[in-house]
Phi, psi and omega in degrees: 000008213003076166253177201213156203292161158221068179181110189256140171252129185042229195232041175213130177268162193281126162315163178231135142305122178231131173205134188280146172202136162262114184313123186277021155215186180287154183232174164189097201319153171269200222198032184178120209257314188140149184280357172283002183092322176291338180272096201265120189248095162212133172054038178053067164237148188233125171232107148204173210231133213233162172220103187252132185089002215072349199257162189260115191251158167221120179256128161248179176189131194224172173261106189277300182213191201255012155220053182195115182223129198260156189198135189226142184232170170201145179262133192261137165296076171334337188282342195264007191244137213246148182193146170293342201240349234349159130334137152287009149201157189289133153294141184292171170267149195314134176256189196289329141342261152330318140316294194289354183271267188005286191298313182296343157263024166245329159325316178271331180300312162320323182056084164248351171307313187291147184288101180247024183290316164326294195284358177254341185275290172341293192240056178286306182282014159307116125022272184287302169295325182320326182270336172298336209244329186293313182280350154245057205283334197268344184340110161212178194266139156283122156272173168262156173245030150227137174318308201298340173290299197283327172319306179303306183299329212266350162310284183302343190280320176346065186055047159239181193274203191253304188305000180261293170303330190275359146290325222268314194297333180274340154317274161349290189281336176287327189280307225228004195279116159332168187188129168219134207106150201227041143192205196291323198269028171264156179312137163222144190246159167289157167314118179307184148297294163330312194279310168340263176345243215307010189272230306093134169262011149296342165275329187296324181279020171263347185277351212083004164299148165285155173299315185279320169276335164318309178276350182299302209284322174298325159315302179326288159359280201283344190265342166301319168253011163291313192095041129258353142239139185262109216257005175258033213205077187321328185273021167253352163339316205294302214292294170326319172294333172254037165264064172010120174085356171262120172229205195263005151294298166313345178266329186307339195278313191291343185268333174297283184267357173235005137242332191123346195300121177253034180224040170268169170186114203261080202304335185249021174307143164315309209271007159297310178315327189234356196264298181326300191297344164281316196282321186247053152078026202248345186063355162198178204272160195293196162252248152240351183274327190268344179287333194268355158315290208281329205282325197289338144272023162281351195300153003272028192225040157314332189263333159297319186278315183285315158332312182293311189284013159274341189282301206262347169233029178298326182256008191266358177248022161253349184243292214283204199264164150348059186280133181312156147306150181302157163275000000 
């Protein structure tokens, strides 16, 4: 891409780390970054500015052919990156350690790593899936590439409409998000735990949050930059769960896009709710025990299956026929 390190130590620049990679099944970078905004697409290039360890990485990653997609990491001059909050000290700059945990969690956000050879030899000839897998083959769900990201969001996503949360989250990343570059077109990174952890929950409810989820999250926060919970780490679920405004749509949502799971599936999503009452014939909308009814024999790639036909039959479920259960 010829691009040059932008972070000089003495008179020697910080190497920028590259590493090629093949997908084991078919791919295709998406083409649509998420509505905060921070994962930035232009001219099939995929950029954001990640910050591991504390130090500021900018990863890009494009498609050369359809079995070959490159991920470039660079370490940023911590002095060029701007926050409403400042840091209590400028962070060094990324070494090479830090650069490759960059590539390795854009690796994940991208899902360009996963084997879906199962999962297409399984269900090509579903009824429902099949046709979907034949017009999409590269299909995957966009992840976050920290738990704590996808967690935060899905907090905000909470039975509101997605154009309402995807205000809320550039809300968010515009007050408190790290930022590099001093004018609209800058890199933004989300906001950590910590800093979350320190807001009031009168500023998170100033972003638009209900008052009771603004302490959910921030509860959440402190115990995230504390180190008592771990949010990549499924048996810490319980301890969320007995948080008041955390239910089980929200951890489905954090085992999806912010572990990986592809047999989470967040059963109590709208458009499950409304794609079942179509597909199995119910004449009104489901309930989240019958979405999770019609999902179940998909298991284990309940949560992958239901993205998919919500990516691909959303509008076919107000018009088209009747579809059958998986066999």
């Amino acid at each position: 891409m010829g691009l040059k390190p932008t972070y000089i130590v003495g008179n020697r620049p910080v190497d920028p780390v590259e590493v090629a990679v093949r997908p084991a099944s078919p791919y295709r970078l998406p083409t649509y970054g998420g509505g905060d905004w921070v994962m930035r697409i232009r001219g099939g290039v995929v950029t954001r500015l990640l910050h591991c360890e504390g130090r500021p990485v900018v990863v890009r990653a494009w498609q050369l052919a359809a079995d070959r997609v490159v991920f470039r990491a660079e370490a940023v001059d911590p002095g060029l990156i701007t926050s409403s909050i400042p840091p209590p000290a400028v962070a060094p700059p990324a070494g090479r350690e830090q650069l490759s945990l960059a590539i390795e969690r854009m690796r994940f956000a991208l899902a360009v790593d996963d084997d879906l050879g199962e999962f297409h030899r399984r269900f090509r000839r579903d009824p429902l899936l099949g046709p979907l897998l034949r017009r999409r083959p590269g299909f995957r769900v966009l992840r976050r590439p920290w738990p704590w990201e996808a967690f935060a969001w899905a907090m905000v996503e909470q039975l509101i409409e997605s154009e309402r949360a995807a205000l809320i989250e550039r809300r968010i990343v515009g007050r408190w998000g790290p930022r590099l570059g001093g004018d609209r077109d800058a890199l933004r990174d989300v906001p950590d735990a910590a800093l979350i952890a320190g807001r009031a929950p009168a500023e998170l409810q100033s972003m638009d949050l209900s008052s009771r989820r603004a302490i959910a999250l921030r509860t959440v926060a402190r115990a995230v930059a504390k180190g008592d919970c771990d949010l990549a780490d499924p048996g810490d679920d319980r301890r969320l769960l007995a948080i008041p405004e955390i239910g089980p749509w929200t951890v489905q949502r954090l085992g999806q896009h912010g572990r990986g799971e592809p047999d989470a599936l967040p059963a109590g999503d709208l458009i499950y709710i409304k794609l079942v009452g179509r597909f199995a014939g119910l004449g009104r909308r489901a309930t989240v025990a019958e979405v999770e009814e019609f999902y179940a024999p998909y298991a284990p790639f309940r949560g992958l299956v239901g993205a998919l036909t919500a990516s691909g039959l959303h509008r076919a479920a107000a018009q088209g026929p009747r579809l059958r259960y998986a066999a």
